[in-house]
C-alpha positions in Angstrom: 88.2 62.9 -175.2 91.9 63.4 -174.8 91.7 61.4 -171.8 90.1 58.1 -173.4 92.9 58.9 -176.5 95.3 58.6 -173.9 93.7 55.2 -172.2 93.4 53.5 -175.0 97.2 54.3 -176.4 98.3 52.3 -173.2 95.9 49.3 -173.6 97.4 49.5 -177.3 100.8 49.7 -175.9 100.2 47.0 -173.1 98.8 44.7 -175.6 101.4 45.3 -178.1 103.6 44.6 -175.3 102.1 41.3 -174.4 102.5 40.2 -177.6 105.9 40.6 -178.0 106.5 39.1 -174.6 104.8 35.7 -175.9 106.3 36.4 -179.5 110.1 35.6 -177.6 108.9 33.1 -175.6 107.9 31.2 -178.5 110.7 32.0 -179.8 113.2 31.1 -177.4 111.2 27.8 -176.6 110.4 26.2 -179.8 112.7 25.2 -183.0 114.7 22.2 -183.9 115.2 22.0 -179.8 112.1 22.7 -178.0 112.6 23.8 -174.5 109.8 23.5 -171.7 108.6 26.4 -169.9 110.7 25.7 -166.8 113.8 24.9 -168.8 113.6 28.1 -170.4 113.2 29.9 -167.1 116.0 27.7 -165.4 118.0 28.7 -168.3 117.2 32.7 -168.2 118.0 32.8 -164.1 121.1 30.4 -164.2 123.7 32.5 -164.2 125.2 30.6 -166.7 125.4 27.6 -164.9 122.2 26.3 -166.9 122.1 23.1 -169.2 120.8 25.2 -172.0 122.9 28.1 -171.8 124.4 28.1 -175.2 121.5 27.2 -177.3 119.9 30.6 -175.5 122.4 32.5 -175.0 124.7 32.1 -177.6 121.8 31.3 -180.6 118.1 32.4 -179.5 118.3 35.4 -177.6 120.8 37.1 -179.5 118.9 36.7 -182.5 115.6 38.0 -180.7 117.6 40.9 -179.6 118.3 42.2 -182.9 115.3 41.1 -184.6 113.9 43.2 -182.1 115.8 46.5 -182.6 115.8 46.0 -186.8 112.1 45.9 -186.2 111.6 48.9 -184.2 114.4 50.7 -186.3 113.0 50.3 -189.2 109.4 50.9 -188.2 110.5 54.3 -186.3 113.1 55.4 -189.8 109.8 54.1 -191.8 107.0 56.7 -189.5 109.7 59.5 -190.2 110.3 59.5 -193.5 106.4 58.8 -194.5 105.8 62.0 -192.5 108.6 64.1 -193.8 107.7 63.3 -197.8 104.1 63.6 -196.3 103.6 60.1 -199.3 102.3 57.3 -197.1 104.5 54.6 -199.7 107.8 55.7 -198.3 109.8 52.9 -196.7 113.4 52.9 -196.6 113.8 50.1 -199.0 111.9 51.8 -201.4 113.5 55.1 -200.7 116.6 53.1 -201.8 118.2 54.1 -198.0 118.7 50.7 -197.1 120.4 49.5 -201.0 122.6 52.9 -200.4 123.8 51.5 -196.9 123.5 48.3 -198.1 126.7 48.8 -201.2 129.1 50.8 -198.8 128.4 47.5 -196.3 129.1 45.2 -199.5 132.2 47.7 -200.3 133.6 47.3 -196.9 133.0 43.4 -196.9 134.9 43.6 -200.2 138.0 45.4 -199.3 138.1 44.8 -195.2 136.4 41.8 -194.4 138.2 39.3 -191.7 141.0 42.5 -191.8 138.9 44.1 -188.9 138.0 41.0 -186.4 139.2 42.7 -182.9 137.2 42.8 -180.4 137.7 47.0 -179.9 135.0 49.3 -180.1 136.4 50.5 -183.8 136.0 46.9 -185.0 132.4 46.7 -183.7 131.7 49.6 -185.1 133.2 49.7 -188.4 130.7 48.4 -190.4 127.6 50.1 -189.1 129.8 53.4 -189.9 130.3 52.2 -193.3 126.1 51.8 -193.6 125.7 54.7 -192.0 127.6 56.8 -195.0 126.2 55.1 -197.2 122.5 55.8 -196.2 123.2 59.2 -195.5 124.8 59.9 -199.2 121.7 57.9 -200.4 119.2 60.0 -198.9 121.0 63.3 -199.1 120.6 62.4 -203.4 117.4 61.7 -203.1 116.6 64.6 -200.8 118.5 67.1 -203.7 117.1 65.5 -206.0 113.5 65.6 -204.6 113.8 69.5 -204.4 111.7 71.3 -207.0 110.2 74.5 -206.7 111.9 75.2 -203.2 110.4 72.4 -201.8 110.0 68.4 -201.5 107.9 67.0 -203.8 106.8 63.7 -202.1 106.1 62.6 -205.8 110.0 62.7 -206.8 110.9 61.8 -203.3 109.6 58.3 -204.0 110.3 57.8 -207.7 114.0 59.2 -207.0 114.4 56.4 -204.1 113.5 54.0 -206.2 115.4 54.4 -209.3 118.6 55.4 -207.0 117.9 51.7 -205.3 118.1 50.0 -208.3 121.1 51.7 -209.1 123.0 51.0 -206.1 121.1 47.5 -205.6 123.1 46.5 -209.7 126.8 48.0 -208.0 126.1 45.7 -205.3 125.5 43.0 -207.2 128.3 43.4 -209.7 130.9 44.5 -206.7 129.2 41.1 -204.8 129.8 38.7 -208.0 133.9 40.2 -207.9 133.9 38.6 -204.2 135.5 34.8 -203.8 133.0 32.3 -203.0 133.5 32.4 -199.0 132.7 36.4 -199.2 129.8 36.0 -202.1 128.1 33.3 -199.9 128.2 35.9 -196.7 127.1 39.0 -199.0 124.4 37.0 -200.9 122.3 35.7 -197.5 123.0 39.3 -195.8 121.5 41.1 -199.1 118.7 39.6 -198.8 117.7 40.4 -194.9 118.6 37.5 -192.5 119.4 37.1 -188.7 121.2 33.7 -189.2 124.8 35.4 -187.8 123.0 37.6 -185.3 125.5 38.0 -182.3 125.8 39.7 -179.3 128.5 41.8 -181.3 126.0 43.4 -183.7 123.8 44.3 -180.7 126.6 46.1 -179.2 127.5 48.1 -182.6 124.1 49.3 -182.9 122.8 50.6 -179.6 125.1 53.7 -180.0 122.9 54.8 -182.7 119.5 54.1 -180.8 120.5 56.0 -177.9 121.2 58.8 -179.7 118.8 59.0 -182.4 115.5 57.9 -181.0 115.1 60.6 -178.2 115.8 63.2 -181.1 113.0 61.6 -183.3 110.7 61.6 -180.4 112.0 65.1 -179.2 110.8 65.8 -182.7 107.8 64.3 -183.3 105.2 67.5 -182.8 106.9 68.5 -186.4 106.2 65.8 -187.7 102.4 66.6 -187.2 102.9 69.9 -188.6 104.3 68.8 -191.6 100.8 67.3 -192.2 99.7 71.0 -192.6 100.2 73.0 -195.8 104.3 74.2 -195.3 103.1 77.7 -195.8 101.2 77.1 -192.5 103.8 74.9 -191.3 106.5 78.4 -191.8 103.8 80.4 -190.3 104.1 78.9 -186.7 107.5 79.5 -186.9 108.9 76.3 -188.0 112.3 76.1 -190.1 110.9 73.2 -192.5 114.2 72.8 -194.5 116.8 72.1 -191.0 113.9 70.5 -189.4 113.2 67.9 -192.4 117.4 68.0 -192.8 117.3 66.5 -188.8 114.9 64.1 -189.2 116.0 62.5 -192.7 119.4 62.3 -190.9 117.7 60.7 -188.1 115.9 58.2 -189.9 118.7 57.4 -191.9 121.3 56.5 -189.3 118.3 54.0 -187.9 117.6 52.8 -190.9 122.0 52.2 -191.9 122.8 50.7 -188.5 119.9 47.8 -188.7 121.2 47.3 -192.4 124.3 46.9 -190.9 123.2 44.1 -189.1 120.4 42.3 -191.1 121.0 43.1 -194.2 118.5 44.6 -196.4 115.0 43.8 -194.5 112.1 45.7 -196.9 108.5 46.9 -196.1 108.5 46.9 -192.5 109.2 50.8 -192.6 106.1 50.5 -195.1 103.7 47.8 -193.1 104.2 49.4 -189.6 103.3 52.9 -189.6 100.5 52.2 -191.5 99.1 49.8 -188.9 100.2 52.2 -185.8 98.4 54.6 -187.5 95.3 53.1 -187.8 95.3 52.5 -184.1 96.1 55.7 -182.7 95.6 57.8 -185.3 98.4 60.2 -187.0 99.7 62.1 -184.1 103.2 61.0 -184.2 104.0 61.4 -180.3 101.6 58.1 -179.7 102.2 56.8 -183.6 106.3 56.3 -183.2 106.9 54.5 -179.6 103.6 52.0 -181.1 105.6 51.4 -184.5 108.6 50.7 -182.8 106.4 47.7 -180.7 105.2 46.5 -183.9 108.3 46.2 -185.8 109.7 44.4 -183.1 106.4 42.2 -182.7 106.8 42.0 -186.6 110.3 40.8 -187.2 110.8 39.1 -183.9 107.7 36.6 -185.7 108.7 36.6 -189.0 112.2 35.6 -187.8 110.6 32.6 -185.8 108.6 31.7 -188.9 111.8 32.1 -191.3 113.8 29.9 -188.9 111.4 27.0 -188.1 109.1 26.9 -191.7 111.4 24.3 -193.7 113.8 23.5 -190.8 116.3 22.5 -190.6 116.8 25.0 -193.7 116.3 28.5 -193.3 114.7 30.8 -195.3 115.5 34.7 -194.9 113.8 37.0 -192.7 113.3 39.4 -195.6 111.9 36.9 -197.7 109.1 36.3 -195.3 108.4 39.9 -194.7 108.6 40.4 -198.0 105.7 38.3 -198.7 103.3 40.0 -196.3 105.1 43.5 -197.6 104.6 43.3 -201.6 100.7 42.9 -201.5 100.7 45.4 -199.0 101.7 47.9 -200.9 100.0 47.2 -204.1 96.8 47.2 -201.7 97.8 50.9 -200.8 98.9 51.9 -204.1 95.5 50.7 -205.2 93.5 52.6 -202.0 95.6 56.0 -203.0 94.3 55.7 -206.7 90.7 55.2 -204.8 
């Protein structure tokens, strides 16, 4: 048994894979210029000698690349913090993680924008610091104020995050409409989740937090089955529930701030994609997070392509589009939990 579990997680993952293998291809080959198979191999294997170089290099791929790291940071952050409140509607942009990160971003904009344009490590990473603060104060007040009856209520969790988001989401806004027009125009298309000033830059200013983060989650990811169980049982077997939920909020959080930092606010893929790993491997999180990290990279990497190509040459935002598969979605589950 365990050994066709395991078989059928790499067909899942090879397939998954496959995917998002044709998902950049199309990506990298087709828009207002269409490239040709061969062109876009030439191009890949020129050593920047190629004719295409700066439409792939300098436009496509960097824009795959964080698509692609957004989607599995926010599909990872979303698997955490769904098994931590145990409340399968958690997402970080309901959570109000992402509008926490998202008005110490517009903050920074505000008072430091064009101030730090070096090209030093501090510069790149300025303003995923500044998201990363303000996720983590985000979820550290909806964590507090969560707590009832020395535990986390996964009711509270998510009506905190929410009302919290719309809190920070109206300071943004006001703080956004103080901004002069060339600032308000920047903060407006980030707030709503878009890859249109993806760089090789923002790549660079997030990976720190991938390295480091990830192999903790997936270090951690046998507590996250636990925490399925009863937390009586889960203390039973020896498991410190408060540091270990503390560690993993924390972990999910700086995910979820430094792809915030990047693409602005992007909802519901934290929501979508754990749902949809989980109905193929089923809810043990050591196959569940590496497959929704493949499908929110297979998720944003397409709804980029679609946001960029639909009405081109206009663009519409990458959130937008997500948005549109993400609000039914939940309303479907919100409907299946009454059931």
């Amino acid at each position: 048994m365990l050994r066709y579990s395991q078989e059928r997680f790499v067909g899942i993952m090879l397939t998954a894979l496959g995917l998002i293998v044709a998902a950049i291809y199309i990506s990298l080959s087709y828009g207002v210029f269409d490239l040709t198979f061969a062109e876009v191999v030439k191009t890949l294997f020129s050593q920047g000698n190629g004719e295409y170089d700066v439409l792939i290099y300098q436009f496509r791929l960097p824009r795959i690349v964080i698509a692609g790291l957004v989607g599995a940071g926010l599909g990872v952050a979303g698997a955490v913090l769904q098994g931590v409140s145990r409340n399968g509607l958690a997402d970080p942009g309901i959570l109000g993680i992402n509008a926490g990160a998202g008005l110490a971003i517009v903050v920074f904009m505000f008072f430091y924008q064009g101030k730090l344009a070096g090209s030093d490590w501090f510069s790149i990473l300025a303003m995923p610091f500044f998201g990363l603060i303000g996720g983590l104060a985000a979820s550290i007040l909806v964590y507090l104020l969560s707590w009832k009856n020395g535990r986390l209520d996964s009711q509270r969790f998510l009506l905190t995050g929410i009302a919290l988001g719309s809190g920070f989401a109206a300071l943004s806004l006001y703080i956004t409409l103080k901004m002069d027009p060339t600032d308000f125009h920047t903060a407006t298309v980030w707030s709503v989740g878009s890859l249109f000033h993806a760089n090789w830059q923002y790549s660079i200013s997030i990976l720190p937090w991938f390295l480091f983060l990830l192999p903790i989650i997936f270090w951690k990811a046998h507590i996250l089955d636990l925490f399925q169980l009863e937390e009586s049982s889960v203390k039973s077997l020896g498991v410190s529930v408060g540091r270990e939920q503390v560690i993993l909020l924390l972990c999910s959080t700086g995910l979820v701030s430094a792809c915030v930092s990047v693409s602005g606010s992007i909802g519901f893929v934290g929501l979508i994609v754990p749902h949809l790993a989980k109905s193929l491997t089923g809810i043990r999180h050591q196959q569940m997070i590496p497959l929704c990290a493949m499908l929110g990279m297979l998720l944003v990497i397409v709804a980029d392509f679609i946001a960029k190509n639909i009405f081109a040459p206009a663009e519409v935002a990458t959130g937008t589009i997500i948005s549109l598969i993400g609000v039914p979605y939940f309303i479907y589950l919100l409907f299946r939990s009454k059931a």
